[in-house]
ZADO-1210 file (C-alpha; in nm, 4 decimals, padded with zeros to 6 digits):
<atoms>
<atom x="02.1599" y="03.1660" z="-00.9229" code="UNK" pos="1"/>
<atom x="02.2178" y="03.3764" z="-00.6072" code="UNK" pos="2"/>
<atom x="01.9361" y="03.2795" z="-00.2997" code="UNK" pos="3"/>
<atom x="01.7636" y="03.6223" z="-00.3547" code="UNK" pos="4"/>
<atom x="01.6724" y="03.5249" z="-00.6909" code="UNK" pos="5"/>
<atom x="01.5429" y="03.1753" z="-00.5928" code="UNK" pos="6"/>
<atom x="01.1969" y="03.1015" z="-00.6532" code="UNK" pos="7"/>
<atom x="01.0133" y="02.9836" z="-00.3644" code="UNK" pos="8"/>
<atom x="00.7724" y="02.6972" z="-00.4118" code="UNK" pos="9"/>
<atom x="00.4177" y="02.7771" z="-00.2765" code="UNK" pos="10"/>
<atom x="00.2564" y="02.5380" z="-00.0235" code="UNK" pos="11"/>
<atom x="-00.0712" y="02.3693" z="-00.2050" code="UNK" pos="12"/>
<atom x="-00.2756" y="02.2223" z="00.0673" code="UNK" pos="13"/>
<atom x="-00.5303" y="01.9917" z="-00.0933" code="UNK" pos="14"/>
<atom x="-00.8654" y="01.8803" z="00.0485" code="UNK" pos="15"/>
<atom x="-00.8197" y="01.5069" z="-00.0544" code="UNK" pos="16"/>
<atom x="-00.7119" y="01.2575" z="00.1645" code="UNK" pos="17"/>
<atom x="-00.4440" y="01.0566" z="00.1564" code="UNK" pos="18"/>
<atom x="-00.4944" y="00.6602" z="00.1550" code="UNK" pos="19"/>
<atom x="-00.2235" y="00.4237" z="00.2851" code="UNK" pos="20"/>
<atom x="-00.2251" y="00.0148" z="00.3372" code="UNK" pos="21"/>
<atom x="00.0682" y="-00.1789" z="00.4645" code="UNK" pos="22"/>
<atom x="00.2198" y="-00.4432" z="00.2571" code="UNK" pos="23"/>
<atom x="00.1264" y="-00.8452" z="00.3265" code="UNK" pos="24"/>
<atom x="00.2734" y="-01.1083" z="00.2225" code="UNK" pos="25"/>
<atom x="00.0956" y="-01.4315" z="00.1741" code="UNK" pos="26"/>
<atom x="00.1376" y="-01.6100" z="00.5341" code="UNK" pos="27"/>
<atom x="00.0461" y="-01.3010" z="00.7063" code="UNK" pos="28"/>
<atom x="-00.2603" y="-01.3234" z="00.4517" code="UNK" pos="29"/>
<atom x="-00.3187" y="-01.6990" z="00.5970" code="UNK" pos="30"/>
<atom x="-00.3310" y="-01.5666" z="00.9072" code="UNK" pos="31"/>
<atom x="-00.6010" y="-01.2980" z="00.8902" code="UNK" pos="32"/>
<atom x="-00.9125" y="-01.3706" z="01.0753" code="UNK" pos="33"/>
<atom x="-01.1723" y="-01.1686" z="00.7885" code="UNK" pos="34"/>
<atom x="-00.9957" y="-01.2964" z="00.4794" code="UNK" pos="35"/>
<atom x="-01.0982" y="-01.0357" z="00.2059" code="UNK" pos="36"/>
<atom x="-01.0926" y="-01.1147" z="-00.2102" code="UNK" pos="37"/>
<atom x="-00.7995" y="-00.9696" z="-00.2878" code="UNK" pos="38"/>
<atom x="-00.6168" y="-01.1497" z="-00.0122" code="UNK" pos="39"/>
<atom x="-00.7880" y="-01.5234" z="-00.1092" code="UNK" pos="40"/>
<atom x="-00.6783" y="-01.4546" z="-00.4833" code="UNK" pos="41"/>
<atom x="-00.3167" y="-01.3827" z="-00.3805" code="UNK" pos="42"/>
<atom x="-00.2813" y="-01.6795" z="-00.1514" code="UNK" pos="43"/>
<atom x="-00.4278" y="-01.8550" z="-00.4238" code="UNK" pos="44"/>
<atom x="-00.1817" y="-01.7527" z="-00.6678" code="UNK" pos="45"/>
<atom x="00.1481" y="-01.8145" z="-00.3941" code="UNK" pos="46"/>
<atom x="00.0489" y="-02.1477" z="-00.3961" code="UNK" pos="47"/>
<atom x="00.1738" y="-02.2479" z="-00.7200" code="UNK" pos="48"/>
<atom x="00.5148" y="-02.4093" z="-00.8070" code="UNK" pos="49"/>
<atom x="00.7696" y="-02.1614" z="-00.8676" code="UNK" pos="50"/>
<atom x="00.5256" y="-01.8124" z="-00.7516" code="UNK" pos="51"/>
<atom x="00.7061" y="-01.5062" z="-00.6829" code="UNK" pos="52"/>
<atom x="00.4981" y="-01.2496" z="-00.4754" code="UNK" pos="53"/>
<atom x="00.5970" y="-00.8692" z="-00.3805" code="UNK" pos="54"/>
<atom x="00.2702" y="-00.8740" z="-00.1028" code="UNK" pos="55"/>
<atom x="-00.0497" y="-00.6847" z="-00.1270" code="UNK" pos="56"/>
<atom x="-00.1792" y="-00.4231" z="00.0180" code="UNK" pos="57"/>
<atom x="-00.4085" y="-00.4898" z="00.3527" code="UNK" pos="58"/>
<atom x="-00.7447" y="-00.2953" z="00.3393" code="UNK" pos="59"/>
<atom x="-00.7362" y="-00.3992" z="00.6499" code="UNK" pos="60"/>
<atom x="-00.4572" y="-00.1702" z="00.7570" code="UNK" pos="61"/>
<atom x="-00.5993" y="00.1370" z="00.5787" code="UNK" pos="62"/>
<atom x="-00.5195" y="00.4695" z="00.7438" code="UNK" pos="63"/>
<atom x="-00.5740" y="00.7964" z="00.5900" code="UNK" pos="64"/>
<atom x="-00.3671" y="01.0846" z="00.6578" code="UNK" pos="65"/>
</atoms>
């Protein structure tokens, strides 16, 4: 395909927001001065033998873009 014939991809600009939250782990959770639900049940959860956590995201850190 020569670059004459390429199709160009149009631009689609969208009028909804984009939502992002950072990524906690459990200790920064512990840490947190306005401990939300979602926070408390994943603490919760890291406490038991043998837990495995990935974090969870921080409405706290919310920024839309």
């Amino acid at each position: 395909m020569s670059k004459a014939k390429a199709a160009k991809k149009k631009k689609v600009h969208s009028d909804r927001k984009t939502v992002r939250m950072k990524i906690v782990l459990s200790a920064t959770c512990e840490a947190c001065p306005t401990p939300c639900a979602r926070g408390i049940r994943y603490r919760e959860r890291m406490r038991m033998p043998g837990a495995v956590g990935r974090g969870v995201p921080c409405i706290l850190t919310r920024t839309v873009g």
